[in-house]
Residue frames relative to the residue before (quaternion, step in Angstrom):
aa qw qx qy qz dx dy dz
X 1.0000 0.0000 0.0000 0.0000 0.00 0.00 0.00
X 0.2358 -0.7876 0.5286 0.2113 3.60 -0.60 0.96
X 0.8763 0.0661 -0.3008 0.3705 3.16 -1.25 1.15
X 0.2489 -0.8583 0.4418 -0.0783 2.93 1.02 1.80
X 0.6690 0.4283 -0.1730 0.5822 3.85 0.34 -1.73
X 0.5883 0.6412 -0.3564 0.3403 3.70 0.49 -0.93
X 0.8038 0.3618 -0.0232 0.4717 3.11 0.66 -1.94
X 0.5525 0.5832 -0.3639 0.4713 3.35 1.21 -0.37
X 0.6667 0.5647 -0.2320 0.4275 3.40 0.75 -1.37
X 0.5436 0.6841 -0.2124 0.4374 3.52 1.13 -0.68
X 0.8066 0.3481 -0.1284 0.4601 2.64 0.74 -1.94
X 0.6088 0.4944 -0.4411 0.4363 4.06 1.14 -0.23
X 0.6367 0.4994 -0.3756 0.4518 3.79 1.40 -0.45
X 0.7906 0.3339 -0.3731 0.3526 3.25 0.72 0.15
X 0.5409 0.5533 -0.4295 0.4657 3.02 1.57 0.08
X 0.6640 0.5721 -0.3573 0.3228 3.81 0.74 -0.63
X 0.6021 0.5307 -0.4460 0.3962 3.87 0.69 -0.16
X 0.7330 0.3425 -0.2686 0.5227 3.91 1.05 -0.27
X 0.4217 0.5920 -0.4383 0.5288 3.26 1.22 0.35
X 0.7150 0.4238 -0.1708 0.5291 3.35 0.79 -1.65
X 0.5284 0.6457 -0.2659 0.4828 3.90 0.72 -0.25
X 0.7489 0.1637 -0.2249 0.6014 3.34 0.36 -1.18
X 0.3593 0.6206 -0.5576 0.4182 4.08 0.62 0.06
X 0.6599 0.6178 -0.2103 0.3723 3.01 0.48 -1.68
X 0.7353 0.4979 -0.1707 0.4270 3.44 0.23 -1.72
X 0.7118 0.3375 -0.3519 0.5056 3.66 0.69 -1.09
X 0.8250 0.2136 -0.4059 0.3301 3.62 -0.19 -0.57
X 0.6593 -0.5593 0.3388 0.3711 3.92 1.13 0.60
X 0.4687 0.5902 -0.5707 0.3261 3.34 0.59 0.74
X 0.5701 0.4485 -0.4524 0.5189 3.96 0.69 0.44
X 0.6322 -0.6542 0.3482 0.2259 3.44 0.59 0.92
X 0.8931 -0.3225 0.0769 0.3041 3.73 -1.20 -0.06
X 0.6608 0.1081 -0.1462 0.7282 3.32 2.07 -0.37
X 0.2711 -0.7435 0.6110 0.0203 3.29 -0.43 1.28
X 0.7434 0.4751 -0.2850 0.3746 3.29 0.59 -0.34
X 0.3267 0.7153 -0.1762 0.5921 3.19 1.70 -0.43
X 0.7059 0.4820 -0.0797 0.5129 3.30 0.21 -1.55
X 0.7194 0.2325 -0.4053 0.5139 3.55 -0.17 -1.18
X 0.5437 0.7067 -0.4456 0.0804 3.58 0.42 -1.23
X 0.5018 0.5659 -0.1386 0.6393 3.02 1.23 -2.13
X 0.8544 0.2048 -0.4160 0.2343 3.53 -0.57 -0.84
X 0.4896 0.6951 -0.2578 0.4591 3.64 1.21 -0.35
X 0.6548 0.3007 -0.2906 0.6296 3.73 1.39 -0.49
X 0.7212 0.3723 -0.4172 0.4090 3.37 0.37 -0.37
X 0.5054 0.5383 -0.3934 0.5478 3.70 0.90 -0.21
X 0.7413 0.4286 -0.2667 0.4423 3.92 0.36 -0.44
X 0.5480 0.6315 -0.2096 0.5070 3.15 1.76 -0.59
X 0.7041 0.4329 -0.2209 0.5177 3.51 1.17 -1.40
X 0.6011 0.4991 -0.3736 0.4999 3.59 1.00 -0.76
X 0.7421 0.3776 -0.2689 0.4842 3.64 0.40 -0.49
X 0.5974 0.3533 -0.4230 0.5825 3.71 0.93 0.55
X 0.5813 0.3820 -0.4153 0.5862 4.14 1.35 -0.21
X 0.6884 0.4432 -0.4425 0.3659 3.29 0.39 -0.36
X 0.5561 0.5632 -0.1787 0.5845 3.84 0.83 -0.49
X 0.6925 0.2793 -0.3171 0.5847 4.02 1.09 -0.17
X 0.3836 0.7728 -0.4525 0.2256 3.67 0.89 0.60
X 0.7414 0.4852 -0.2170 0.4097 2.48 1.69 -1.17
X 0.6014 0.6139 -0.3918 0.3285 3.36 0.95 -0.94
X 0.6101 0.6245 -0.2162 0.4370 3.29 1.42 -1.67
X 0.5470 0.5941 -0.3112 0.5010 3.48 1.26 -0.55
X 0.7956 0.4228 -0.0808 0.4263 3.48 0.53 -1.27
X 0.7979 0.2886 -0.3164 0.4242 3.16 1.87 0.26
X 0.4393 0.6676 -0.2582 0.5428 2.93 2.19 0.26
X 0.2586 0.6987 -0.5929 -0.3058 3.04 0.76 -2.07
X 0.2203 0.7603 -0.5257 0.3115 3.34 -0.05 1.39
X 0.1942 -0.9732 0.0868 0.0879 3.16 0.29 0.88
X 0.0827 0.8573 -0.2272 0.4546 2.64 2.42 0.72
X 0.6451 0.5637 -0.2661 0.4419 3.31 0.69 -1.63
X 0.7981 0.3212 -0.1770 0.4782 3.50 0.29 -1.50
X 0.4133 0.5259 -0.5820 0.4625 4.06 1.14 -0.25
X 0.8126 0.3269 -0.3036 0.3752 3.75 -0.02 -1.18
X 0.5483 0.6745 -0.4545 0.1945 3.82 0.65 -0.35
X 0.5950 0.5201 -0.3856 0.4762 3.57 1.06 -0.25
X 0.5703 0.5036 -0.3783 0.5272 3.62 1.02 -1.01
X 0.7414 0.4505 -0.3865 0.3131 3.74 -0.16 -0.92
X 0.5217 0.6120 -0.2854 0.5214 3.40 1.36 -1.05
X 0.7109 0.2801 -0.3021 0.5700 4.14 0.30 -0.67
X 0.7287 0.2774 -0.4697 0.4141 3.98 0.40 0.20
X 0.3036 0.5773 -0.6090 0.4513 3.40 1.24 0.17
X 0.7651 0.5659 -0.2031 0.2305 3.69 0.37 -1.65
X 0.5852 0.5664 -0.2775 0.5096 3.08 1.70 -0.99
X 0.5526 0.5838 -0.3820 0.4560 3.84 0.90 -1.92
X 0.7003 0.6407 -0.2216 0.2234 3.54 0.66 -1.02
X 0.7370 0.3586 -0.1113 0.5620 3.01 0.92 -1.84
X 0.4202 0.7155 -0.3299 0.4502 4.14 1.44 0.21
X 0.6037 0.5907 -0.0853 0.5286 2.65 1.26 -1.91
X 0.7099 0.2946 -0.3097 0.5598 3.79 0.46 -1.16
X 0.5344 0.6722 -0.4301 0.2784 3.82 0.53 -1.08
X 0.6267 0.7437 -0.0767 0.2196 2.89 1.27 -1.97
X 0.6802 0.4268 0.0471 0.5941 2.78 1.60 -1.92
X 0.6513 0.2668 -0.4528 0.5474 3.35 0.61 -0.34
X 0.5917 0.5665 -0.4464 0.3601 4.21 0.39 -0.22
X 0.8126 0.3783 -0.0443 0.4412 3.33 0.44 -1.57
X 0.8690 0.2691 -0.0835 0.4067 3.18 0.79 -1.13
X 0.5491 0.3663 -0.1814 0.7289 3.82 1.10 -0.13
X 0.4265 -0.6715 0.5931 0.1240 3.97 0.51 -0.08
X 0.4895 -0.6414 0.4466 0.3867 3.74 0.82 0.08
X 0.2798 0.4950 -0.6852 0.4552 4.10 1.27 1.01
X 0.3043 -0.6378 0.7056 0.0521 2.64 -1.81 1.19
X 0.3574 0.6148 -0.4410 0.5475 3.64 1.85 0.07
X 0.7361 0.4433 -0.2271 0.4584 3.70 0.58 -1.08
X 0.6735 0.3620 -0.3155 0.5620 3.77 0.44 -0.69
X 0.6786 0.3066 -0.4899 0.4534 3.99 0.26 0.16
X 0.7645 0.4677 -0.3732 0.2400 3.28 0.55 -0.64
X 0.4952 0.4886 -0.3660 0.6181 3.35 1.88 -0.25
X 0.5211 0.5944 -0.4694 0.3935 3.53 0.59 -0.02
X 0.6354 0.6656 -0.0262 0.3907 3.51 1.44 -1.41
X 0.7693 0.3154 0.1688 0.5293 2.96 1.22 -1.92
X 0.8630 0.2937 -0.1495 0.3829 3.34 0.79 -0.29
X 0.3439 -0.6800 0.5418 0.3547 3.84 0.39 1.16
X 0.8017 0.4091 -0.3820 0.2099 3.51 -0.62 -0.80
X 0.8035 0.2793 -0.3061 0.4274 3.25 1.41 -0.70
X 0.2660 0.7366 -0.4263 0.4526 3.34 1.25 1.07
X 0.6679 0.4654 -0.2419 0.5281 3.05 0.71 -1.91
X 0.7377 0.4080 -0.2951 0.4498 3.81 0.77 -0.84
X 0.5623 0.6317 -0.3810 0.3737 2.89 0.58 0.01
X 0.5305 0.4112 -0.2654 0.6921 3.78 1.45 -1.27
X 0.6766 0.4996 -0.4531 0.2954 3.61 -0.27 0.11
X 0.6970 0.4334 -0.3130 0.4779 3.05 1.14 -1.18
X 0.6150 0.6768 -0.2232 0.3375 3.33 1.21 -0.71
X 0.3727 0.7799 -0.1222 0.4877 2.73 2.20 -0.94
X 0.7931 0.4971 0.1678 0.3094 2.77 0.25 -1.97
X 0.5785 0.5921 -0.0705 0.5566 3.35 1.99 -1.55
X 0.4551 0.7095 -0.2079 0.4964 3.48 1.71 -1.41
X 0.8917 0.3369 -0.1190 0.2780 2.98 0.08 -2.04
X 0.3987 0.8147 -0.2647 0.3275 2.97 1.79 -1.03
X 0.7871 0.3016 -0.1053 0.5276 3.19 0.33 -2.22
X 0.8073 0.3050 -0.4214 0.2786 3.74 0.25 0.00
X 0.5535 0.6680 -0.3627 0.3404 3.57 1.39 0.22
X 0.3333 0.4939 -0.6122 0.5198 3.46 0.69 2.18
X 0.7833 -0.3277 0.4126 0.3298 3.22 -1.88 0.36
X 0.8310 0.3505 -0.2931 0.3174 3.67 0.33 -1.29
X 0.6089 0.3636 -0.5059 0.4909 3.73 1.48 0.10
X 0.4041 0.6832 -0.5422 0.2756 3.62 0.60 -0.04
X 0.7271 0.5829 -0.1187 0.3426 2.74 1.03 -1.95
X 0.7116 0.5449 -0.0821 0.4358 3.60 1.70 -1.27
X 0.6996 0.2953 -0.2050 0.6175 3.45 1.70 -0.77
X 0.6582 -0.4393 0.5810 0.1904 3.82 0.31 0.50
X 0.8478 -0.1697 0.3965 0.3085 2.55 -2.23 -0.45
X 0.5426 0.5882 -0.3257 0.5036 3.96 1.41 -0.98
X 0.6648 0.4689 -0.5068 0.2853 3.30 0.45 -0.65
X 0.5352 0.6046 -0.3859 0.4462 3.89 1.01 -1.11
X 0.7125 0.4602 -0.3065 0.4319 4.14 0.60 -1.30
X 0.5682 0.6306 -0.2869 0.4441 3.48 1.40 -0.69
X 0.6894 0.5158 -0.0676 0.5041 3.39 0.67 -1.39
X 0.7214 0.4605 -0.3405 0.3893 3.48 0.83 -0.36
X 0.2484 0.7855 -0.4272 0.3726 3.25 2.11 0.12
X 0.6373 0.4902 -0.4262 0.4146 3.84 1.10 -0.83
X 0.6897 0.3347 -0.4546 0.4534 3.79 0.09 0.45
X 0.4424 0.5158 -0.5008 0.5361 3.85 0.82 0.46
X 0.5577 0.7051 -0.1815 0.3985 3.51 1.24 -1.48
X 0.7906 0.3522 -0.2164 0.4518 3.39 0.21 -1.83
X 0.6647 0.5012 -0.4043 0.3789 3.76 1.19 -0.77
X 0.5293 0.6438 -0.4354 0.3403 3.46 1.04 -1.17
X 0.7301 0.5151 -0.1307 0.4296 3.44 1.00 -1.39
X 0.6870 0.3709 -0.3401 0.5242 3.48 0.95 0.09
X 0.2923 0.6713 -0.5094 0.4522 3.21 1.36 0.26
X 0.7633 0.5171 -0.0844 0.3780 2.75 -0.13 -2.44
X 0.6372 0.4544 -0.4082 0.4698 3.66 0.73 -0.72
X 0.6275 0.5154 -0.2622 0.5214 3.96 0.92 -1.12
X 0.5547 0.3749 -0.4153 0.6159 4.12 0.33 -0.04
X 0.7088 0.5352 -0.2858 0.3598 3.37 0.41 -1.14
X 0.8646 0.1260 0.1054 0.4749 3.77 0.60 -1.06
X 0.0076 -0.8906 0.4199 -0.1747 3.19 1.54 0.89
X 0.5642 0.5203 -0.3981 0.5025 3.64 1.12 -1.02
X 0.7890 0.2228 -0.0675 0.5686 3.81 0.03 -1.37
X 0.1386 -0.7052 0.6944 0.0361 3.80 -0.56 1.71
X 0.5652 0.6829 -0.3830 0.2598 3.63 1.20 -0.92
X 0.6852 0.5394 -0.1856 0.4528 3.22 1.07 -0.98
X 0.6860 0.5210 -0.2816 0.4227 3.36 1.27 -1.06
X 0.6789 0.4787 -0.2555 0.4945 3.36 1.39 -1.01
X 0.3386 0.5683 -0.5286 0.5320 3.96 1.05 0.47
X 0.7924 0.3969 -0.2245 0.4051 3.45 0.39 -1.33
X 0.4678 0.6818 -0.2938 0.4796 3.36 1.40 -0.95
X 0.8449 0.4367 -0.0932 0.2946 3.39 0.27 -1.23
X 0.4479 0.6325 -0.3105 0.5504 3.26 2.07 -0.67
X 0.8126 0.4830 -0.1682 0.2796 3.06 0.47 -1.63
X 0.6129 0.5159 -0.3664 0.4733 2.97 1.32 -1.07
X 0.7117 0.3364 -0.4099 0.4608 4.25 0.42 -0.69
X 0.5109 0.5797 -0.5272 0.3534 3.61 0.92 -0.18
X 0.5771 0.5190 -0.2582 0.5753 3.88 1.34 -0.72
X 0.5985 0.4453 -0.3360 0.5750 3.89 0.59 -0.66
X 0.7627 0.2254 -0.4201 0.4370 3.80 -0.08 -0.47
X 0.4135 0.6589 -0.5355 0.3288 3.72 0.59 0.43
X 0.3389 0.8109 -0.3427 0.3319 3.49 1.34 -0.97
X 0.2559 -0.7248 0.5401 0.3429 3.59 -0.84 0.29
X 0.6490 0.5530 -0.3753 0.3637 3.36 1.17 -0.40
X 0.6303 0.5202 -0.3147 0.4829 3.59 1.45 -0.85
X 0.6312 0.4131 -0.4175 0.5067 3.80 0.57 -0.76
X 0.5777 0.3378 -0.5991 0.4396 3.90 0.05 -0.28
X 0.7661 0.4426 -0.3889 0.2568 3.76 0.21 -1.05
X 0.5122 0.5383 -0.3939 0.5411 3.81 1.33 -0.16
X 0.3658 0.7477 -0.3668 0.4154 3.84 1.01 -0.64
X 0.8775 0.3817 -0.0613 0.2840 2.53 0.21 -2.28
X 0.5365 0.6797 -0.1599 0.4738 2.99 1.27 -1.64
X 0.7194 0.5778 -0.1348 0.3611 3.44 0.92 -0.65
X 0.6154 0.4834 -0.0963 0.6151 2.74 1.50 -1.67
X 0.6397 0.5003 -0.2790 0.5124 3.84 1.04 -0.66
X 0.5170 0.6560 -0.2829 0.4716 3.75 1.10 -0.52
X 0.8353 0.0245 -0.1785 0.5194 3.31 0.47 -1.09
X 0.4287 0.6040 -0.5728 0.3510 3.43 0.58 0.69
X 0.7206 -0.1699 0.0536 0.6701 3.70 1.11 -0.82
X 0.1659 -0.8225 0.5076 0.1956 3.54 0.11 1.04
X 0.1924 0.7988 -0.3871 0.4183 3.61 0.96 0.20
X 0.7117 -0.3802 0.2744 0.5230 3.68 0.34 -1.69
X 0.4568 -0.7365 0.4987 -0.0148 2.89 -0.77 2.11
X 0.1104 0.7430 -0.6601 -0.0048 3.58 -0.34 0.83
X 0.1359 -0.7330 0.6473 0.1588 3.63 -1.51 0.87
């Protein structure tokens, strides 16, 4: 497997922030609702992985390193995991495990709707991001997969219901995403191409 250390290394950074979380939670250092806490921190963590996962490509197109895109499938399924935690989270802590209470917020509340189609979103991509649906949907599989930018907005929704008090913070996130969506552009990705290709010819000065 190429970039062995690479992908590994990944895979302990994304595994250590819920590790370090639920540490947290048992000996009380997340304060009076710990559960609360992981919740929130588990969506936003699933959020950030799905905006790194989505800069592979550009980072690709100015590196051509090929690392970037070895890890882009992995980052995408802990995006998936941060996620389903995140919902786990909420149906544990918050809703108490009433399934009376998770439909009816299911019903009633936009935000956990909207979050809901994400994870679902997200649940999609999950199960088809191996070789044998690649292999089964063709050319569909690419039209399928582009569901992750329906995905990344659905989720900045949900973050904005969510954190209404602090837009500052949301619009950081806002603002990634949105140029993560701009370098999708056919005109921008040729210019990141370039910009690239000009880099390692004289990384000095990049003309496009």
């Amino acid at each position: 497997m190429r970039y062995r250390l690479w992908r590994i290394a990944v895979f302990v950074a994304a595994t250590v922030p819920p590790l370090y979380w639920l540490y947290c939670a048992v000996f009380g250092i997340l304060g009076p609702d710990p559960g609360k806490v992981l919740v929130d921190n588990l969506g936003l963590g699933a959020l950030i992985l799905l905006l790194i996962t989505l800069a592979m490509t550009p980072l690709q197109q100015l590196t051509r390193w090929g690392g970037w895109i070895a890890v882009r499938r992995q980052l995408g399924l802990w995006s998936f995991t941060y996620a389903a935690l995140h919902l786990s989270g909420y149906v544990l802590f918050i809703a108490g495990l009433r399934l009376e209470l998770v439909l009816r917020d299911l019903t009633e509340r936009p935000y956990i709707i909207v979050g809901a189609l994400a994870f679902s979103g997200l649940l999609v991509l999950a199960v088809t991001s191996n070789r044998f649906s690649i292999r089964k949907l063709g050319r569909q599989w690419k039209a399928l997969h582009r569901l992750v930018y329906v995905i990344l907005l659905l989720g900045l929704l949900h973050m904005l219901w969510v954190v209404r008090a602090d837009l500052a913070e949301w619009l950081a996130y806002a603002v990634a995403g949105g140029a993560l969506l701009l370098m999708r552009l056919p005109y921008i990705a040729t210019l990141l191409r370039r910009a690239g290709a000009a880099w390692r010819e004289n990384p000095k000065k990049i003309e496009i």
